[in-house]
C-alpha positions as CSV (number, residue, x, y, z in Angstrom):
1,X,1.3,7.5,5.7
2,X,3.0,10.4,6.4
3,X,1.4,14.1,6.4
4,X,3.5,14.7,3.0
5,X,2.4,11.9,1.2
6,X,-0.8,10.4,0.0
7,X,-2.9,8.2,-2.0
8,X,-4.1,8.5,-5.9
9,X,-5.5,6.0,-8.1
10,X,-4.6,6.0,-11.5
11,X,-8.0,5.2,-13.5
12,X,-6.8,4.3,-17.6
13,X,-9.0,4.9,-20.7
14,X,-7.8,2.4,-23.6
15,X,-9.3,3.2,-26.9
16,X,-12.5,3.8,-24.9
17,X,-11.9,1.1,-22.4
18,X,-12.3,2.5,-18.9
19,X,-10.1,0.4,-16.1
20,X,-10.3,1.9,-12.6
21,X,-7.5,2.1,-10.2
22,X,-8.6,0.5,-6.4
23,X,-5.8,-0.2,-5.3
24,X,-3.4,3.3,-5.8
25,X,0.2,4.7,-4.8
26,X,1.4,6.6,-2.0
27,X,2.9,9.7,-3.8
28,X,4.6,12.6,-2.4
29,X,3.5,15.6,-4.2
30,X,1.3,16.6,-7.3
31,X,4.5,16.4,-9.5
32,X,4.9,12.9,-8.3
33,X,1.4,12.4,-9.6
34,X,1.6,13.8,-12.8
35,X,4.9,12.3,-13.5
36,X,3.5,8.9,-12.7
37,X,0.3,9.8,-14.8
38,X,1.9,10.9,-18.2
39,X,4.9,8.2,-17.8
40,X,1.8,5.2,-18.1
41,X,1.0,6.4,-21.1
42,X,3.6,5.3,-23.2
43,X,3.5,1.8,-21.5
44,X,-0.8,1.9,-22.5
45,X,0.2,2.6,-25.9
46,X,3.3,0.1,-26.6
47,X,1.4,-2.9,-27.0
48,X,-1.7,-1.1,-29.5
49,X,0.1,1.4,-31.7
50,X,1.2,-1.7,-34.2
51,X,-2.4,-2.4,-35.1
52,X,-4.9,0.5,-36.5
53,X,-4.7,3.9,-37.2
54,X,-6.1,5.5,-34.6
55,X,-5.6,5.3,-30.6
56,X,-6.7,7.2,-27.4
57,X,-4.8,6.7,-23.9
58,X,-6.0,8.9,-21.3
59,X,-4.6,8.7,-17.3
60,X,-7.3,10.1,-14.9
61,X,-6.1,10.8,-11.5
62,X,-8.3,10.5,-8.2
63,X,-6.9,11.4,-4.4
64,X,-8.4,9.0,-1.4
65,X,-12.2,11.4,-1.8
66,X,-12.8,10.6,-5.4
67,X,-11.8,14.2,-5.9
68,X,-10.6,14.3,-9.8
69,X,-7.3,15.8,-10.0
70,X,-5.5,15.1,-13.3
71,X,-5.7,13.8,-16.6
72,X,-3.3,13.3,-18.9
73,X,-3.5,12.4,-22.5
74,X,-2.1,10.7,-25.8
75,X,-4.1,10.4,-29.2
76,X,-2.3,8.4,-32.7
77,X,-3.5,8.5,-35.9
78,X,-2.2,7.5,-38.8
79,X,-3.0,6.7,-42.6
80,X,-1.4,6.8,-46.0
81,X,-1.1,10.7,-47.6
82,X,-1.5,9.2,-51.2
83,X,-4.5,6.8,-50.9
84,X,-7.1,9.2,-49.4
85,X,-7.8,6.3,-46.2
């Protein structure tokens, strides 16, 4: 690894679900990691925003020291505006 580059893991919170990252990618800079970080989210949410009306999708991002670096975000809700649900 070079002295420009190193590692994060990329720990994912699915509707409360908490899967951790051991293995990691070998990124370039910090906007490589939060590109990487916030572009997962729509792939975490494809597959669950059919079913229910609310979701939470968060990205948490660690370096090679457990430091915690960045998180990123998404929340959907939905319901009906004339049925009070």
């Amino acid at each position: 690894m070079s002295a420009s580059t190193a590692r994060y893991f990329f720990d994912t919170v699915k509707d409360g679900v908490r899967t951790t990252d051991d293995i990691g990618l070998t990124l370039a800079d910090r906007d490589a990691v939060r590109r990487q970080a916030v572009a997962a989210l729509p792939e975490m949410a494809v597959d669950a925003l059919p079913n229910g009306s609310s979701h939470d999708f968060s990205v948490e991002v660690r370096d090679e020291h457990g430091t915690r670096l960045f998180r990123a975000e998404l929340s959907f809700r939905s319901h009906w505006l004339d049925r009070g649900d």
